[in-house]
Structures are given as C-alpha cells and as structure tokens.
N, C-alpha and C positions, 0 to 999 in steps of 0.2 A: 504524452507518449512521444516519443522523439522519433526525429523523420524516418519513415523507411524510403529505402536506397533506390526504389523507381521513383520518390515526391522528389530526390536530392537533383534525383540525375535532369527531374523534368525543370526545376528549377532553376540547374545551372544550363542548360538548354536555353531558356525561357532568356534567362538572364543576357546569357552571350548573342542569341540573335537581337535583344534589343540595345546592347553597347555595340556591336557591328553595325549597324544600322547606322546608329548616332556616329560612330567612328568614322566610316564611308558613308554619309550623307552626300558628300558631293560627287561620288562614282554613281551611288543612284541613282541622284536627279538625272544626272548624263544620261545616263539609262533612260530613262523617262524619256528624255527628250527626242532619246535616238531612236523608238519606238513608236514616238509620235509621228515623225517624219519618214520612219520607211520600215519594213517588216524584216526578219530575221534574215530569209533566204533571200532577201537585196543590199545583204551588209555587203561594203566593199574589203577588202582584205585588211585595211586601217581600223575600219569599223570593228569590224571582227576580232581584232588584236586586244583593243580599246574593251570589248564586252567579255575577254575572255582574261583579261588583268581583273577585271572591277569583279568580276566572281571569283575569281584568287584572291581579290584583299579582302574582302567579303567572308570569305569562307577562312581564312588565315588570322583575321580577327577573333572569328569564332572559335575558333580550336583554340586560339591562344585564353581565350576568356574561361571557355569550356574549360578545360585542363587546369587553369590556376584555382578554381571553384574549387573542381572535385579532388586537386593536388591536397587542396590545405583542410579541406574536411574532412576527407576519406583515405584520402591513397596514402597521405604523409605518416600515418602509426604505423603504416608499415617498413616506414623505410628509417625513421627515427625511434631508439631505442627508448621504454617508454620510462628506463629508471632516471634518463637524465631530466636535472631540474633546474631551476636559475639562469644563467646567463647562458652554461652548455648547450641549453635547451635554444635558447632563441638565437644565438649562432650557430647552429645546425640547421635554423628553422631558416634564417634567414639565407644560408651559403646552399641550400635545398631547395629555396625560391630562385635565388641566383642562378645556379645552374638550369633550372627547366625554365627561366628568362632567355637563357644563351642557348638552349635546346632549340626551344621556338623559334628563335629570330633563326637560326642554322638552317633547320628546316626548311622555313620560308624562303627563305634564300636560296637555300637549293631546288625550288616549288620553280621560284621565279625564272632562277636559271634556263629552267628546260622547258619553259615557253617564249613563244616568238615573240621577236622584238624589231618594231622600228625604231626605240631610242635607245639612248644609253642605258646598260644593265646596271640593277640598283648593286650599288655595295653591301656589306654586313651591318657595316654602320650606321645607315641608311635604316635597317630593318631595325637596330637597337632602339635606336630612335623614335623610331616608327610605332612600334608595338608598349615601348613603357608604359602612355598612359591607359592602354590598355589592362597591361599587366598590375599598375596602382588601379583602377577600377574593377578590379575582377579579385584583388587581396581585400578589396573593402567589404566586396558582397561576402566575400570566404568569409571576414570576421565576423560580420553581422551573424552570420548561420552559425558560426561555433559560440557566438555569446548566447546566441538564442536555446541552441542543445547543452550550451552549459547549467545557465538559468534551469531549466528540464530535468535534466539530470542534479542538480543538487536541492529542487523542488521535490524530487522523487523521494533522493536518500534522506529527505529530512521529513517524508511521510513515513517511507518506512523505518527508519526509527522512533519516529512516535507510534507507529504499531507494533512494535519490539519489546518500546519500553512500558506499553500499557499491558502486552502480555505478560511482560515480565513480572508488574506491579501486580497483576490480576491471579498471574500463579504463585508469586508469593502470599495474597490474601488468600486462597483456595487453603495454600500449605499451612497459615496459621490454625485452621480447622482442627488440622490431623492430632497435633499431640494433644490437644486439649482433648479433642474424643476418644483417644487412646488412651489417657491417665481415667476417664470415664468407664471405657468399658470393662479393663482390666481392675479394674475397683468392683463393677458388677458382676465380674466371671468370677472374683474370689469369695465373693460374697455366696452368691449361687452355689459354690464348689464345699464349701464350709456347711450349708444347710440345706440344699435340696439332694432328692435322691439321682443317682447316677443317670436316667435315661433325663432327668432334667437337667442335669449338668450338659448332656450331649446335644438336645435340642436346640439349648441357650448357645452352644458353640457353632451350632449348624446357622442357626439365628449369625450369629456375630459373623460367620464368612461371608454371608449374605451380604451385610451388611460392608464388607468392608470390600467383595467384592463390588460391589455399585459404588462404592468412593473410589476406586481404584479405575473403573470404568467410564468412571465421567471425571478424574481427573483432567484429561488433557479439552475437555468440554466446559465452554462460558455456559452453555445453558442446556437443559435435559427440557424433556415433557413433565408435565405437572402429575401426569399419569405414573412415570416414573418416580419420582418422585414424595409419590403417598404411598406409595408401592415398600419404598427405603423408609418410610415415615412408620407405617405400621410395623414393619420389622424392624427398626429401633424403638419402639413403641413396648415390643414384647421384652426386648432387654430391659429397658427401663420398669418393666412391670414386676420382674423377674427380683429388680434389687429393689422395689419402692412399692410394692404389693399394690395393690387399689385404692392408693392414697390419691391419683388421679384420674382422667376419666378423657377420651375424648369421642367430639361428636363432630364425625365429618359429612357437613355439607355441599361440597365440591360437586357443582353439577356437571354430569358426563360429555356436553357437549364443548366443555373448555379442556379436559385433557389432554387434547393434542396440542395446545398451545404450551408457552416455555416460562422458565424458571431458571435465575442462576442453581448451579447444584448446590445442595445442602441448604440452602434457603430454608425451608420448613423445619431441618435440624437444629440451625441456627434459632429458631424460633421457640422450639420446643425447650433449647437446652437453657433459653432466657428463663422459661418458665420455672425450669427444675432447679435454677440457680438463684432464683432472687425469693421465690415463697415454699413457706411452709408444706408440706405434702406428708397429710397427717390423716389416719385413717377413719378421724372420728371427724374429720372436715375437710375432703377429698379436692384436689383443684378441679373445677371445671375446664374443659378446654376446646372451646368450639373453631369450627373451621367451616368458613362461607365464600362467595363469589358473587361479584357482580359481572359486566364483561370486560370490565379493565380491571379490575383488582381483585386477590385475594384479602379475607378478613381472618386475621389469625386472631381468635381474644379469649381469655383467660381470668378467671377469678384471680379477684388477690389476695392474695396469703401472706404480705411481706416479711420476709426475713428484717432483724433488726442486723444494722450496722454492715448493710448492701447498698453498694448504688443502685438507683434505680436503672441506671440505662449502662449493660458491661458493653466489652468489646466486639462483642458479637454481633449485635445490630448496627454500630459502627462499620465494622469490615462488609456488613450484609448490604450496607445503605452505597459504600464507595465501589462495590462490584456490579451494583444497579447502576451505579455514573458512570463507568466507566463500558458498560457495555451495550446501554440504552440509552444515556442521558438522563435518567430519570432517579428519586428519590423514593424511598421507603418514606411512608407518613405513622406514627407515633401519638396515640391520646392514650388519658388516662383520665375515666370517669365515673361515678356512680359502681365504685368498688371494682372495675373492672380496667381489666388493660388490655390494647388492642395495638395492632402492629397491621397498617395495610399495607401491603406489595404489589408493586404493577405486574400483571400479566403480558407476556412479550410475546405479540404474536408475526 
C-alpha cells in the first residue's frame, strides 16, 4: 500500500528536524551552553539576538528540507505536466527545483532581514550557499521515497495483472464449456421433439432454461455451493434422460452437511458429460454412476462401458483440473480400477 499523505508529511517533518539539527549543530550547542549559564529572562540584548538567529536558522532549515521532501513527492504532479517524458521531463524537474532553491533562500533572506542585528546583514548569497547542502539532502530523501512508491506501485500493477490474466484465463476455460453443451442439448431437444409427445417436448424445454439459466448465473462465478450445483446436475440429469432413456443411473451420496461448501461451476457437468462421452450407455447394461464425499473431496465414479477409439481422458477434465489451479491451487486426482473410473475433486471451503 503506498504511503498515505499524513505518513508523508510526518516523514518529511521527521526528516527535516533531524537534518536541522545536524545542519545547526553549532547554534545548538551555543544554546546549550547559554542555558547552562543563565536563564531566558537574564538574556542580555546580545544574548537575545544570538537565540533569536539560531531559531531562525533552525527553523529556515526546516522549511527548506520540509518543502523540498513534499515539493518532489507530492506537490511536483501538479505543477509538471504529466504527458512529458525524457529529457523534457527532467529539465522541468530540475529548473522546478531551481526555482523553489532560489524561493527559499529569497525567503530566508527576507526572515533575516527584519530581525535585529548586531552584525553585518547576511547577503542572498550568503543564504545560496548556505541552504544547498541542505537542499542536496532533502532531494535525496525525495528520491529514496519516490523509488520506494515506485517499487509499490509497479509491485501492485503487476499483481493486478496477474489477477486479470488469470480471470481472463479462467473465463475463457468457463467459455469452452458453452458450445460443447449447446451442440449437446440442442441434439437432445431434437431428438425429444421428433418422438415425445408435446407436454414432453415442453417440460424438456422448461428443463433446458433451467438449466442454462444457472450457466448463465454462475457465469461470472469461480465457484457456486455444491448444493447448487447438484441442483443443475439433476436437472441436466433429466435432459440427458430424456435423449438416452435409462441407459444410465445415478446414485447420489453427497452428505448434507458439505453443501454449503464450494465447487468451480459446472464441475459435476464436466464429469457427467466424461461419462456420456467416452462409454457405452446401453439399456440392456445401464452405466452406473455413483456420487460420494469425504470432508475434502468429492468421489465422482462410474462403471465402464468404454467406447472403442476414445481417449480415455478428453478436454474436459483437463480444463476442470486447470480451473482447480488456478483458483485453489489444487489438482483434480484420476484412477482407473477394477472396471471402474473415478474422478475425485477437492472440496473448497
């Protein structure tokens, strides 16, 4: 987080009384010493002179330090356009220091002026001189501060672009969903429209809003409830039933106390449509398709019916495994045993 503007101002405070300090070390000590020796209301009018410079240079330090701090940090965007760049830039930056260099010493000059004096009054020149290494000690701390809020600030833009582009990466994988279940269902509604009778054709349509309204819903959503989620499962559940009759089966054992916890969306769709894509779904040897939990994972597993000349593992579970990484860190796990395949998902709570 970069500084806010009461940490700056106490900084360059902080800062210019301790270059004052160091700058007028020897008006101090005097001090010191004159303090030692006799109390304020016994100063003699020399005295008094003497303690009323040394908190003018005191204070004339400060200001000069103070102002060149918060000149180059803060006040300078406003007086320097911000389209210039290259060399424009740093000859204005520099002829912008110049001048509130020759401000200051003006100033002070004029401070010194209109107090009393038993010596010679300082010249202008006098005060150039005087305040430079001031003015180089007070540009150094400026830069230190603007490299430190630059560091910051392009720490920041290059977090949030890596949150940009992983959204961006995460709704393009969401988007790869869509037309594959749209060349899906519109394959199932014609099918439906061609052999069932009309109030079935309408159900199945009532079904399919459903259904795309909750894609539509959790679009702009890394993750829904698992509640939700079985909720769109079973109502894509009935479409699929609808073109593929009781050639499959499921049995869900999701216990109620994890469905408030989360799931990227479509996840279980993803899972389902593995099944319907890679085995047979045949009515005299129906897929099984069980669904269980433990507290960290779901167990999606299914009989196998393989199809000849399918990969065993499509894009699905690919895109399902890389939107697990990229919004938990974590990996989908993959067996295949004793005639059966299984797909477990972390639960993200």
């Amino acid at each position: 987080m970069l500084l806010k503007a009461y940490k700056i101002h106490l900084i360059s405070a902080v800062s210019a009384v301790g270059i004052s300090c160091l700058y007028n070390f020897v008006f101090l000590f005097n001090l010191y010493e004159l303090f030692q020796t006799t109390s304020f209301i016994q100063f003699t009018t020399d005295e008094n002179i003497k303690f009323i410079h040394a908190l003018a240079w005191i204070f004339s330090v400060f200001v000069v330090v103070y102002c060149v701090i918060l000149f180059n940090y803060s006040w300078k965007e406003s007086f320097i356009r911000k389209n210039l760049k290259g060399w424009n830039k740093q000859f204005v930056n520099i002829t912008t220091n110049i001048f509130l260099y020759l401000l200051l010493s003006l100033l002070a000059y004029i401070l010194f002026r209109s107090l009393p004096h038993n010596v010679e009054v300082y010249s202008i020149v006098f005060f150039l001189e005087k305040f430079i290494l001031a003015e180089i000690s007070a540009l150094i701390i400026a830069s230190l501060l603007i490299a430190n809020r630059t560091a910051k600030r392009n720490k920041e833009v290059m977090v949030q672009l890596q949150i940009e582009n992983k959204k961006a990466e995460l709704q393009g994988l969401k988007e790869q969903i869509s037309p594959h279940f749209f060349f899906n269902t519109l394959n199932s509604l014609s099918a439906v429209i061609r052999t069932a009778e009309k109030s079935d054709s309408l159900e199945f349509v009532e079904k399919l809003s459903q259904v795309y309204r909750y894609i539509l819903d959790s679009g702009d959503n890394n993750t829904v409830s698992i509640k939700e989620e079985i909720g769109f499962l079973n109502d894509y559940s009935y479409l699929l039933h609808k073109r593929f009759g009781n050639n499959f089966s499921i049995d869900n054992k999701i216990d109620s106390k994890i469905l408030e916890n989360k799931i990227p969306p479509l996840a279980l769709h993803v899972l389902f449509e593995n099944v319907t894509k890679h085995n047979k779904l045949l009515s005299s040897s129906p897929v099984k398709i069980s669904i269980l939990n433990t507290d960290d994972y779901i167990y999606f597993k299914n009989e196998l019916r393989k199809k000849e000349n399918v990969a065993s593992h499509g894009s699905g579970l690919s895109n399902l495994n890389k939107r697990y990484q990229m919004i938990c860190g974590k990996e989908i796990e993959i067996s295949e045993k004793n005639n059966e395949f299984c797909v477990k998902i972390p639960i993200i709570k």
